[in-house]
NUMAR-568769 format. One line per field, with one value per residue: z, y, x of N, C-alpha, C in turn; chain. Coordinates in steps of 0.1 Angstrom, whole numbers, plus 2048, in hexadecimal, padded with zeros to 3 digits. Each point is the difference from the previous one (the first is absolute). Example, Ala and Ser with C-alpha at 12.3 -4.5 7.8 and 13.67 -1.06 7.14 Angstrom:
residues 2
n.w (84E  7F9)
n.v (7C7  80B)
n.u (884  7FC)
ca.w (800  800)
ca.v (80C  80B)
ca.u (7F7  809)
c.w (800  808)
c.v (80C  80B)
c.u (809  7F8)
c (A  A)
//
This chain:
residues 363
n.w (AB7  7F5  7FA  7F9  808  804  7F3  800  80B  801  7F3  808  80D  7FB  7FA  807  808  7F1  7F9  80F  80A  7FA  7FD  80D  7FF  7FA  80C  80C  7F9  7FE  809  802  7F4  7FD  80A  7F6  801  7FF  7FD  80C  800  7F6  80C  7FA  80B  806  806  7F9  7F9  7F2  7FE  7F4  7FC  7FD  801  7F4  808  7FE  7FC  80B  7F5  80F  7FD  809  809  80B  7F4  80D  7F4  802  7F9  804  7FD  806  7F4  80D  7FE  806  802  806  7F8  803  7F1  7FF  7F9  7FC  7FC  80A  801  804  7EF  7FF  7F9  80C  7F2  7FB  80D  7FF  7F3  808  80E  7F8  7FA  80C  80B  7FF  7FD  80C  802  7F2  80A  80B  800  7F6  804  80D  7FA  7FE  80A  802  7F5  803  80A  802  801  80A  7FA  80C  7FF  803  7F7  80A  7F4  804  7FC  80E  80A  80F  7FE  80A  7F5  806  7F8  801  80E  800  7F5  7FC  7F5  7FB  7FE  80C  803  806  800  80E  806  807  7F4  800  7F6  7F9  7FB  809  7FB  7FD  7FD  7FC  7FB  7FC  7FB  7F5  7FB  804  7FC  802  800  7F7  803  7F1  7F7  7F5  7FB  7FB  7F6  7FB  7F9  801  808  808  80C  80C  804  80B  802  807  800  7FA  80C  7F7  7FD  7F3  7F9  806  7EF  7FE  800  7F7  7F7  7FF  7F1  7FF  7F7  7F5  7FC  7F6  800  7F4  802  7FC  7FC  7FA  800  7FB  7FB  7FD  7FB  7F9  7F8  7FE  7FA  7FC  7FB  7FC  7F9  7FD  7FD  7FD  7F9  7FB  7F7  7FC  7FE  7FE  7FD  7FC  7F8  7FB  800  7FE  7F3  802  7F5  7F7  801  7F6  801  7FF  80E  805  7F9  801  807  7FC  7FD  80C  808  802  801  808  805  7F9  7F4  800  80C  800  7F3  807  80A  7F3  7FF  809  807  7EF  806  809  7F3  7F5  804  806  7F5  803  80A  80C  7FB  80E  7FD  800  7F3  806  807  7F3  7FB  809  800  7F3  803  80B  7F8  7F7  807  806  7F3  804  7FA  7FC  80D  804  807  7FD  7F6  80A  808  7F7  7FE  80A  803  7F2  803  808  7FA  7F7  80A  80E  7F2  7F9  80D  805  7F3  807  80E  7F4  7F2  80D  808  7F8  7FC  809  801  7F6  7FD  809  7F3  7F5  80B  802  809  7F4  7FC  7F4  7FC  7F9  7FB)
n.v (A6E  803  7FE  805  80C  807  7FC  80C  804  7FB  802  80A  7FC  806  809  804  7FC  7FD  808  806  7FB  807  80B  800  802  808  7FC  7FF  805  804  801  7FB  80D  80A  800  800  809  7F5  807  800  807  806  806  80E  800  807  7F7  805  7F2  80B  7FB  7FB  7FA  7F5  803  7FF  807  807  80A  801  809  809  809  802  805  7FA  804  7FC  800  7F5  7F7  7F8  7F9  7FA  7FA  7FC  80F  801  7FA  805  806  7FD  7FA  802  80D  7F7  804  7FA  80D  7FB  7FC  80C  7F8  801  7FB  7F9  7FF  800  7FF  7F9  7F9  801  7FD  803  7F9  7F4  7FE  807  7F9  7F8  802  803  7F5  7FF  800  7FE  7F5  802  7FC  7F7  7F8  805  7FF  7F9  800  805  80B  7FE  810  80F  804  80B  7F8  801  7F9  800  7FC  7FA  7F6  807  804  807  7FC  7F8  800  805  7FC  802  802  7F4  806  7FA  80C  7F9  80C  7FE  802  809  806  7EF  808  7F3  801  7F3  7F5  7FF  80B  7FE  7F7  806  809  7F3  7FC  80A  7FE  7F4  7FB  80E  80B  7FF  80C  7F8  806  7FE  800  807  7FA  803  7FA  807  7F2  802  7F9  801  7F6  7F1  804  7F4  7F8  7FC  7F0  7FE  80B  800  801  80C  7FA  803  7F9  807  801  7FE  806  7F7  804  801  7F5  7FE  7F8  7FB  7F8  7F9  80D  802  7F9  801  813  7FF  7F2  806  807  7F5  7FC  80C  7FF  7F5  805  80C  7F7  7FB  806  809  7F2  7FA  80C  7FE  7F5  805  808  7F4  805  80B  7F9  808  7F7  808  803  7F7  80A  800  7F1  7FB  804  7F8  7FC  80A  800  7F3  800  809  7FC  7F2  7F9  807  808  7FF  801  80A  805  802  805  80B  801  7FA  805  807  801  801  808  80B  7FC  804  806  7F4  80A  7F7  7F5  7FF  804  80D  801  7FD  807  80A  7FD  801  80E  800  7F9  808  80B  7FE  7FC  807  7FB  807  808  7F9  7F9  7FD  7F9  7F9  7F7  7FE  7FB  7F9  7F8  7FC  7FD  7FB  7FA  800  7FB  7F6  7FC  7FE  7FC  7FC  7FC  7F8  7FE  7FE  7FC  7FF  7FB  7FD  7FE  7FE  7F9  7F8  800  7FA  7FA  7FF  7FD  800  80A  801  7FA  7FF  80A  7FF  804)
n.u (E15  808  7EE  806  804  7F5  7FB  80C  7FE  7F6  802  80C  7F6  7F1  80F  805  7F7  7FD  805  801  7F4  7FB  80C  800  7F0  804  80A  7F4  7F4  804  809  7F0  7F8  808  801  7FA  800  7F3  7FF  7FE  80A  802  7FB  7F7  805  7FA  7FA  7F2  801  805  808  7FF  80C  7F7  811  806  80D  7F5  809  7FE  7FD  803  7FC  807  7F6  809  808  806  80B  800  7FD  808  7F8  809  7FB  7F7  7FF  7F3  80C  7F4  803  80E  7FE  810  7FA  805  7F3  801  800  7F9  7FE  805  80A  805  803  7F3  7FB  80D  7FE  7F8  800  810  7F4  7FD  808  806  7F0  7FF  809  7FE  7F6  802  803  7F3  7FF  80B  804  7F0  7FB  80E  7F8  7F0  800  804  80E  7F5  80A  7FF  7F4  80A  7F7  7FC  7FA  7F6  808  801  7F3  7FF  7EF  7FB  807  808  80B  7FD  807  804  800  810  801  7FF  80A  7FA  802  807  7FC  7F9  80B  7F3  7F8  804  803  7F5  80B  807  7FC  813  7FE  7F2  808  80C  7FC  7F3  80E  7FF  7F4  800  7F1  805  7F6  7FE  801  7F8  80B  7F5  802  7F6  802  80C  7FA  806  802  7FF  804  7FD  80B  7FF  80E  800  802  80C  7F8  800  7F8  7F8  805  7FD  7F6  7FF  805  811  804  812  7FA  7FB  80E  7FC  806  7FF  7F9  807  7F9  808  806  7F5  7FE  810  7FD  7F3  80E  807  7F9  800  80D  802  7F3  802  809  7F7  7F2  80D  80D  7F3  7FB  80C  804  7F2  801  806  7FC  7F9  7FF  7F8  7FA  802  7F8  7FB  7F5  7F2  7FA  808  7FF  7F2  807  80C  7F5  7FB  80C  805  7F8  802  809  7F3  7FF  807  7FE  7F5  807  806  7F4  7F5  80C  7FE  7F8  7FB  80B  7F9  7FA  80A  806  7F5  7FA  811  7FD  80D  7F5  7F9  7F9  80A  801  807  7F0  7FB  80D  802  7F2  7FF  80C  7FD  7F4  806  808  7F0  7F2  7FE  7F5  7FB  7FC  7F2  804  805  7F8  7F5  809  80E  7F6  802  80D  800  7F2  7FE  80E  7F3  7F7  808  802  7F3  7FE  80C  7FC  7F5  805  80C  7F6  7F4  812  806  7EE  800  80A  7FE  7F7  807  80A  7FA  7FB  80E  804  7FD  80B  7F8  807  7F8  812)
ca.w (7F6  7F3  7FC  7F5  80A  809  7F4  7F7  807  7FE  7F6  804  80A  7F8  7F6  806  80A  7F7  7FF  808  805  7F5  7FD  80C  801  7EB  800  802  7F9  7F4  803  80B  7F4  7FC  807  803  812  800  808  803  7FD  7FD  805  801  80B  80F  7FF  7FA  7F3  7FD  7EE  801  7F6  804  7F4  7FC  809  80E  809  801  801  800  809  80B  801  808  7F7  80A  802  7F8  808  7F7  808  7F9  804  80B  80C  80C  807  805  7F2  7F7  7FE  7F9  7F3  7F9  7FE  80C  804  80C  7FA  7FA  808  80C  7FD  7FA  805  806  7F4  7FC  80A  802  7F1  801  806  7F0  7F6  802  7FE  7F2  7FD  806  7F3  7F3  806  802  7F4  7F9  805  7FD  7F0  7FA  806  805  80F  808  80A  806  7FE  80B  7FF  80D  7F9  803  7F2  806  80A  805  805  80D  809  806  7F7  7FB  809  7FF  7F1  7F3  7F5  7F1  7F6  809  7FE  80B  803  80C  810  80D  7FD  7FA  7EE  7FA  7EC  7FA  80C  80D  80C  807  808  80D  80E  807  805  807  80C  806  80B  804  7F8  7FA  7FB  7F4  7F2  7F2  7F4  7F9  7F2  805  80E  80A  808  80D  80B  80E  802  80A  7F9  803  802  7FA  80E  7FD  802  808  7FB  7FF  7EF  800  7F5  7F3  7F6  7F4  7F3  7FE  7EF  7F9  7F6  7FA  7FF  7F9  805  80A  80B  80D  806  80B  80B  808  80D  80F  808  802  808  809  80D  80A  808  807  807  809  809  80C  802  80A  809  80B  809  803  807  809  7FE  7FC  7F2  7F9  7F6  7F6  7FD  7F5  800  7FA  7F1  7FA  801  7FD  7F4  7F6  801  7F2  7F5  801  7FA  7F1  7FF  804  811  801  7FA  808  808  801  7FE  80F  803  7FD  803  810  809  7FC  812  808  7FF  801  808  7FE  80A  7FA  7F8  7F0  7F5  807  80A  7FA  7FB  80E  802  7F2  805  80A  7F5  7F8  80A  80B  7FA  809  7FD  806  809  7FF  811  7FB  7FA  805  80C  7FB  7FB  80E  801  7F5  803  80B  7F9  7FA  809  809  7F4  7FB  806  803  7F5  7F7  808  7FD  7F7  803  809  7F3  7F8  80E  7FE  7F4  80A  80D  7FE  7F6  808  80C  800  7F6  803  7F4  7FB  7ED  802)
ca.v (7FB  7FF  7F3  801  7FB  7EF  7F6  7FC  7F9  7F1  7FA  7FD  7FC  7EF  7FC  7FD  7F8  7F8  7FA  7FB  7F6  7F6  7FB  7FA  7EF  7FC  7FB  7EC  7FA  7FD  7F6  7F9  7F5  7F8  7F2  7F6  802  804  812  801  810  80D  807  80E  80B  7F8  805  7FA  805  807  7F6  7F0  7F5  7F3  7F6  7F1  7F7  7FF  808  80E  80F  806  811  804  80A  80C  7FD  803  7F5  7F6  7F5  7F3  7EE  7F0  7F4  7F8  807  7FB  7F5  7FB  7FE  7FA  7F8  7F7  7FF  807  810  805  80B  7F8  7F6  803  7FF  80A  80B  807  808  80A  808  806  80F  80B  806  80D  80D  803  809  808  807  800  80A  809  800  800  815  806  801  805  811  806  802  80B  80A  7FC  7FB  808  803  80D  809  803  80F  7FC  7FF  7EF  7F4  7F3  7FD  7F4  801  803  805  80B  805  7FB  801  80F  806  7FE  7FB  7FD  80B  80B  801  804  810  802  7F2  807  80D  7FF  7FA  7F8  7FC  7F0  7F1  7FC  80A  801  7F4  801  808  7FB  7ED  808  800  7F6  804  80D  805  80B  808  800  809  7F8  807  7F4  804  80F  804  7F9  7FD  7F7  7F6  7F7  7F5  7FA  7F0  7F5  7FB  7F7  7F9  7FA  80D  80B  80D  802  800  807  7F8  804  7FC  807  7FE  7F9  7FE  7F3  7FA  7F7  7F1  7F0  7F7  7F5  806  801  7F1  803  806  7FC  7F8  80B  805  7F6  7FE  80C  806  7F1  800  80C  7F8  7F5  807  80A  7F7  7FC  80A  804  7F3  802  80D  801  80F  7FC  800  809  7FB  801  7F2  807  80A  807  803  80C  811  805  7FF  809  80D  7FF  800  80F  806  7FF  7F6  7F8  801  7F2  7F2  7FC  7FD  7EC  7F6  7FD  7FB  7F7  7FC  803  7F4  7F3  7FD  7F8  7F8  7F5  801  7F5  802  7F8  808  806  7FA  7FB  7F6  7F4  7FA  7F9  7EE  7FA  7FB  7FC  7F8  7FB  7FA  7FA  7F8  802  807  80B  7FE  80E  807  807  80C  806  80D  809  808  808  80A  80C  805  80B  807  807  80C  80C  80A  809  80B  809  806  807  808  803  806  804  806  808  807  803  807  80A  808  807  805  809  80A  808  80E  802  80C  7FE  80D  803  80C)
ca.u (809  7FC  7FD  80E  80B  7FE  7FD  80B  806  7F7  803  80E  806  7FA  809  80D  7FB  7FA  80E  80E  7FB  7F6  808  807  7F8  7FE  80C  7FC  7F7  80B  804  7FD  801  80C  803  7F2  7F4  7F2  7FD  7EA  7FD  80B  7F8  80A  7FA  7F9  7F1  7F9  803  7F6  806  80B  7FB  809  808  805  805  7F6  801  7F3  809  7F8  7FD  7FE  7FD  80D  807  80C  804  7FC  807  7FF  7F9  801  7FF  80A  806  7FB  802  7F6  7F7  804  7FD  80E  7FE  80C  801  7FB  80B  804  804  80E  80C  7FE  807  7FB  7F7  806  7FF  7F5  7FF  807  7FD  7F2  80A  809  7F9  805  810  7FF  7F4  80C  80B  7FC  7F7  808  805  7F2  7FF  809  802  7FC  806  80D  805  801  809  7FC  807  806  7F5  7FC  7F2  7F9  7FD  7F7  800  7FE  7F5  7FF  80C  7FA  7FE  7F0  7F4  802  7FA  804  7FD  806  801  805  813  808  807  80A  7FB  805  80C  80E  7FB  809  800  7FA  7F7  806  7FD  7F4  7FE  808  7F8  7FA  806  804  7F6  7F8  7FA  803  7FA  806  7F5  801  7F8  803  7F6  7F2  7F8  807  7FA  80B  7FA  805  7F9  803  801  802  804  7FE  80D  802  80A  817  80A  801  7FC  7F2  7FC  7EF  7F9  7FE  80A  7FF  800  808  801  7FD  809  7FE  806  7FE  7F7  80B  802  7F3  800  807  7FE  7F4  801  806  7F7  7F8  80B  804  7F0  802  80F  7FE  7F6  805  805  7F7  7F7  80F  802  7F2  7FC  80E  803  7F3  7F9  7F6  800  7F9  7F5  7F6  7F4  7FE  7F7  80E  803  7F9  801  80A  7FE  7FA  806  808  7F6  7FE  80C  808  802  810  801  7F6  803  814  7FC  800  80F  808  7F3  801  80A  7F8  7F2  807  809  7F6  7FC  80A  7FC  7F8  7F8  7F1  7F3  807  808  80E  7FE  7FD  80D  808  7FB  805  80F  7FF  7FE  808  80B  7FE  7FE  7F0  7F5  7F6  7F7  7F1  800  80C  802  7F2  80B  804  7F7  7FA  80A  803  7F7  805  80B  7FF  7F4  804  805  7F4  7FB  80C  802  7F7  801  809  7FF  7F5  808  806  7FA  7FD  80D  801  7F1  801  80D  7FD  7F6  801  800  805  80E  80A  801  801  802)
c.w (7F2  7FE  7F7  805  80B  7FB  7FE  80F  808  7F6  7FE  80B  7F8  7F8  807  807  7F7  7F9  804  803  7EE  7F8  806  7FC  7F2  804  803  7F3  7F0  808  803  7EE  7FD  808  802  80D  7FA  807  7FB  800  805  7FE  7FC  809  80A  805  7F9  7F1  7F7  7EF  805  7F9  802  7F3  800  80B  80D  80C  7FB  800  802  805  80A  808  803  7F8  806  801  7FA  80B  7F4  809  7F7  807  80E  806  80A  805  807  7F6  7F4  7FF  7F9  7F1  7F6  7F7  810  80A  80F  7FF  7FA  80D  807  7F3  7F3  805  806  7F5  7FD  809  7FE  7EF  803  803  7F0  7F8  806  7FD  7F3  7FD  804  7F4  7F7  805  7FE  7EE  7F5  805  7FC  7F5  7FE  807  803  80B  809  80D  80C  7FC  807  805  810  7FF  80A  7F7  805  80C  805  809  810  807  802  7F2  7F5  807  803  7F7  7F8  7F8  7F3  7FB  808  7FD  80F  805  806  80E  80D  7FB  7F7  7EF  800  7F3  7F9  807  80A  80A  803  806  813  806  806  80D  80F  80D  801  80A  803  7F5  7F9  7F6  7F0  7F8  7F3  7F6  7FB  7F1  801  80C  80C  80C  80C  806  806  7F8  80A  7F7  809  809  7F7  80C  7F9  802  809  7FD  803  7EF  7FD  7F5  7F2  7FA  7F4  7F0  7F9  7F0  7F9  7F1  7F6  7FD  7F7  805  80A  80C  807  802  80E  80D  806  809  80B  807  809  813  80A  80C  803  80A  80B  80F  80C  80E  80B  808  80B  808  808  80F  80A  80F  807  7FC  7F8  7EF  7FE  7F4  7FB  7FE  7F6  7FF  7FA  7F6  7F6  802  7FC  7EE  7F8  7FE  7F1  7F2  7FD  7FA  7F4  7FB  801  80E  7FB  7FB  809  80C  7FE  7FD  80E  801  800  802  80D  802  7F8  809  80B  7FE  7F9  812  807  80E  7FC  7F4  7F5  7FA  807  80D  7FA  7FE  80A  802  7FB  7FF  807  800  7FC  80B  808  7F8  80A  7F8  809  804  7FE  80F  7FC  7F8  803  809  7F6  7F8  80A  804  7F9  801  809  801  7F5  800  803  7FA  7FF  809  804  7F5  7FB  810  801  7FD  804  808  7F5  7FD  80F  801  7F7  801  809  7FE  7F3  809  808  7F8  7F3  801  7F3  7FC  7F6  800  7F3)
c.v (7FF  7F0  7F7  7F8  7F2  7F7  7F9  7F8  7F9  7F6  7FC  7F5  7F0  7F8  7FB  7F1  7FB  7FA  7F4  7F7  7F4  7F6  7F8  7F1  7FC  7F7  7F7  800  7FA  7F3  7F6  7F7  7FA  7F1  7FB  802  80A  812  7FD  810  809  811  80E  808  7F3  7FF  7FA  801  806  7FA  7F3  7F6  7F5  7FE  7F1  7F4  800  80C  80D  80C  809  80D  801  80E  80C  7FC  806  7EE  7EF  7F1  7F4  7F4  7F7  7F7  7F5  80A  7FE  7F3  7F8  7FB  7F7  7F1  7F4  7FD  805  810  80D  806  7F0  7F2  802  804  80C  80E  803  808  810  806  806  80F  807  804  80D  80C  803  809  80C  808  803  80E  80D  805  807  810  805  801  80A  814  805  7FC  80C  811  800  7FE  80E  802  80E  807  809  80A  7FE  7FC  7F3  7FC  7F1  804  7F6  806  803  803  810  80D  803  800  814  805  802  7F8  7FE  80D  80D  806  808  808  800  7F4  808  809  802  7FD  7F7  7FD  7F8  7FA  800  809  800  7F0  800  80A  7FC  7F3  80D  802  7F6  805  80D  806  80B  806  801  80E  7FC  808  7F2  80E  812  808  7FB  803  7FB  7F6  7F6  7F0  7FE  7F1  7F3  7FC  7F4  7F7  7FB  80B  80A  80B  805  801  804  7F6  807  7FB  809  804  7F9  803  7F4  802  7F4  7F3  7F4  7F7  7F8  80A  803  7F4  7FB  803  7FA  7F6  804  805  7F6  7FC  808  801  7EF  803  809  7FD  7F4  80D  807  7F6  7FB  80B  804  7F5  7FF  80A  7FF  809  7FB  7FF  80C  7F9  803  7F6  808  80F  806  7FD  807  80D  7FD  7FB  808  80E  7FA  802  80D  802  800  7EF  7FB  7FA  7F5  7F3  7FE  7F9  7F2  7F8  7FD  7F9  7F1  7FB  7FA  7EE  7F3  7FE  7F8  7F3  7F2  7FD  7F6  7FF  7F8  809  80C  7F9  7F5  7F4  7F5  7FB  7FC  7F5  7F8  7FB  7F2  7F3  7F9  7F9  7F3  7F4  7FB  805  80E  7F5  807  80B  80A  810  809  80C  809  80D  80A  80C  80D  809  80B  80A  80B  80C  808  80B  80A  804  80A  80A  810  80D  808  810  80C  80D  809  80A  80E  80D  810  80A  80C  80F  807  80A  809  80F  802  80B  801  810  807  80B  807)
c.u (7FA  7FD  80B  80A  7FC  7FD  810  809  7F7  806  80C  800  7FC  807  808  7FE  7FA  80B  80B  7F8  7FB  810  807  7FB  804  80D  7FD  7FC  80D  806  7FA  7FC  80E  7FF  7F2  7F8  7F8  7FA  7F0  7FF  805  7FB  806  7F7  7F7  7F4  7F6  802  7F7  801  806  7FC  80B  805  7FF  801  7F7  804  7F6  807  7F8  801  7F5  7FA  809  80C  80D  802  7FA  804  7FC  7FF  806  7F9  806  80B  803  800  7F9  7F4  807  7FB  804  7FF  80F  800  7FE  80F  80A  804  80E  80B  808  80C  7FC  7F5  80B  806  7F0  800  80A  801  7F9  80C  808  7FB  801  809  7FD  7F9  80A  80D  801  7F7  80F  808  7FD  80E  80E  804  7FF  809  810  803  804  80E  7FD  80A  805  7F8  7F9  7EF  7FB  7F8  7F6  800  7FB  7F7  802  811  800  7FC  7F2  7F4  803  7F8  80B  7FC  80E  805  806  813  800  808  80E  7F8  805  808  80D  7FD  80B  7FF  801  7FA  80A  7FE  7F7  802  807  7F7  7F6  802  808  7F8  7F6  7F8  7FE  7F6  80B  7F9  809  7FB  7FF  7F6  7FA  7F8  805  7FF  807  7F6  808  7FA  805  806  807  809  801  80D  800  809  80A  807  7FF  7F6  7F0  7FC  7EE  7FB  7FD  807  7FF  7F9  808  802  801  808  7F8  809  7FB  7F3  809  804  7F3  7FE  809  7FA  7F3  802  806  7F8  7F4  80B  7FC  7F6  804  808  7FE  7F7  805  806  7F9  7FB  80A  800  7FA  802  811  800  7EF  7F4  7F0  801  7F9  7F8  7F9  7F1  7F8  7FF  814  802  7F7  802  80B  7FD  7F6  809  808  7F2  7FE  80F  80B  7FD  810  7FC  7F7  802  80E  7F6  7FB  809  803  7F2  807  80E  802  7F6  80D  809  7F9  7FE  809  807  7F4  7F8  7F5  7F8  805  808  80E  7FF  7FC  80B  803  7FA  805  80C  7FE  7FD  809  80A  7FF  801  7F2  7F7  7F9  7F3  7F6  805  812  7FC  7F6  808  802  7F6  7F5  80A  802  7F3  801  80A  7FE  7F6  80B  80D  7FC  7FD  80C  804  7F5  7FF  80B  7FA  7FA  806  805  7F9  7F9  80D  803  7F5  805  80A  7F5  7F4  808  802  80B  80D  804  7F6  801  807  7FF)
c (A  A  A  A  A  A  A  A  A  A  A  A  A  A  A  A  A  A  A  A  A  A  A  A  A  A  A  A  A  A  A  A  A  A  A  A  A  A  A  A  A  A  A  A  A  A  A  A  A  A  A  A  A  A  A  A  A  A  A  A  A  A  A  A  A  A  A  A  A  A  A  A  A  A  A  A  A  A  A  A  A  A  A  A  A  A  A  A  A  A  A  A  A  A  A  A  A  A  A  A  A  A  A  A  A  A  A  A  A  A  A  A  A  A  A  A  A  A  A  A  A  A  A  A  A  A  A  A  A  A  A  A  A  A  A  A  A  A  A  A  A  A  A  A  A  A  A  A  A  A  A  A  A  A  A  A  A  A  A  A  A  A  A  A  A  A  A  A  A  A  A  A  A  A  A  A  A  A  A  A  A  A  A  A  A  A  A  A  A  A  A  A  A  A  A  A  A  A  A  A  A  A  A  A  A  A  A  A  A  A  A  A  A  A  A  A  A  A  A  A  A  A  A  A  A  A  A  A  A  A  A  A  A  A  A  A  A  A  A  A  A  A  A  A  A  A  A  A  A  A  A  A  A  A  A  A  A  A  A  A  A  A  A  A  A  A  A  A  A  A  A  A  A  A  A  A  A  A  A  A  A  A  A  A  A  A  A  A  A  A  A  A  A  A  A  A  A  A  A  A  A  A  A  A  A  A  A  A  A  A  A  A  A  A  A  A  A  A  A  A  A  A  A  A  A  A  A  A  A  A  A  A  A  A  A  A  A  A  A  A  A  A  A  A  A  A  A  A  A  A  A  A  A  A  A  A  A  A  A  A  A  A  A)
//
């Protein structure tokens, strides 16, 4: 690989994952001053530190060696460590501590927001177009795992030419599970090759993970604004729905961990600064959901205590929150590891499908 190229997407994954995470903590660390809670330190990346300097208020700012991410220490976090000092995270009342933990997910959304808005000031508000072009694809669908590519135009499907997206769409949503043989041109050069579409489970259809090109219209600031919050809506809305539907019908998640999002963040680095800055909007749209989600040992499982708190009129326990924190522990290995065997299955997959007996035919 070009030193270039692997420099540029190193520096993409470091961005992305510096970003969403450092920003994420920038939501305790603001909040925790606003409401007077002492921060012993406000960390960028992980590891041994290599800079830092103690501010005013006694917090240590510092860089870090593995710069994936950040974390922030208040003061009396640690419940076990607390020591009933009115500037101390466990000295403040069960609802000012639950604006502190759901300031990281929020910053999120803000960060998501404000990318998605950025991209369709400058470009505009993308309508698919009818042309049979793939304008996007989706990492490890068969499409991608075959070898087309962005740009690709879509001849014919099994022989039959099609001359808009609707037609190359019904021929594909036509055979689920069925291999069928794409002609498409690339840079003037027309080509065939083998795909196998996806069974989709609401519809039936078979789909390969493409989408249309999109034309782009210009818009007002106030109308991108709009849209980026939609779009914020939309990947929420999208995430609950697959998430219901999986657990609905019993099916395994298709999860993403890190070794998947790094590859799906260097293919966006390779393909343009638009794809990479839309990608750290979803991303960062992806870890501010999760992490409202009132799972232990995340943002959303501290609130759920805290609710709880509030409701009972019971203080938090060292042995309460010791469980809940064992719990989410475990809950979140056996994630990462299902996630990152996800990935390992995916990247295995794809492999198998770009090695076999080549049927695509430069005519």
């Amino acid at each position: 690989m070009n030193p270039l190229v692997w420099l540029q997407q190193v520096g993409a994954v470091v961005l992305t994952f510096g970003m969403v995470i450092f920003l994420h903590e920038s939501g305790h660390f603001f909040v925790c001053r606003w409401l007077g809670v002492r921060v012993e330190k406000f960390a960028f990346g992980f590891g041994p530190e290599l800079l830092g300097i103690t501010g005013k208020s006694g917090t240590r700012f510092s860089i870090c060696a593995f710069p994936l991410g950040g974390f922030v220490k208040p003061a009396g976090e640690d419940i076990e460590e607390y020591n009933g000092q009115p500037d101390e995270y466990f000295s403040q009342a069960w609802y000012r501590r639950l604006l502190i933990v759901y300031a990281g997910p929020v910053m999120n959304y803000l960060l998501a927001f404000t990318l998605f808005t950025v991209v369709i000031a400058v470009k505009g508000v993308g309508e698919p177009g009818n042309q049979p072009v793939i304008g996007n694809m989706m990492t490890s669908y068969p499409a991608d795992a075959a070898g087309l590519q962005i740009d690709d135009k879509v001849l014919a499907v099994d022989g039959k030419t099609v001359g808009n997206w609707e037609e190359l769409a019904a021929e594909i949503h036509k055979h689920p599970s069925e291999s069928i043989t794409l002609r498409y041109e690339r840079g003037g050069r027309e080509a065939s090759i083998d795909v196998t579409p996806k069974k989709d489970e609401t519809s039936g259809h078979g789909v390969i993970g493409i989408m249309p090109k999109l034309d782009y219209h210009s818009v007002g600031l106030l109308a991108a604004a709009k849209e980026g919050a939609h779009e914020c809506y939309a990947l929420t809305a999208f995430t609950i729905k697959t998430i219901g539907s999986k657990i609905w019908k019993r099916e395994r998640p298709d999860l993403a961990g890190p070794v998947g999002i790094v590859q799906m963040v260097s293919r966006a680095a390779k393909s343009g600064a638009e794809d990479l800055i839309n990608l750290i909007g979803l991303i960062s749209v992806a870890i501010g959901f999760f992490n409202f989600l009132p799972v232990p040992l995340l943002d959303g499982g501290h609130g759920a205590m805290y609710l709880w708190e509030g409701i009972s009129g019971k203080r938090l326990t060292k042995e309460a929150v010791a469980t809940a924190n064992g719990i989410g522990i475990a809950f979140l290995v056996s994630l990462l590891i299902f996630a990152t065997y996800n990935d390992v299955l995916r990247i295995k997959n794809d492999r198998a499908l770009r090695h076999r007996p080549a049927s695509a035919q430069t005519q």
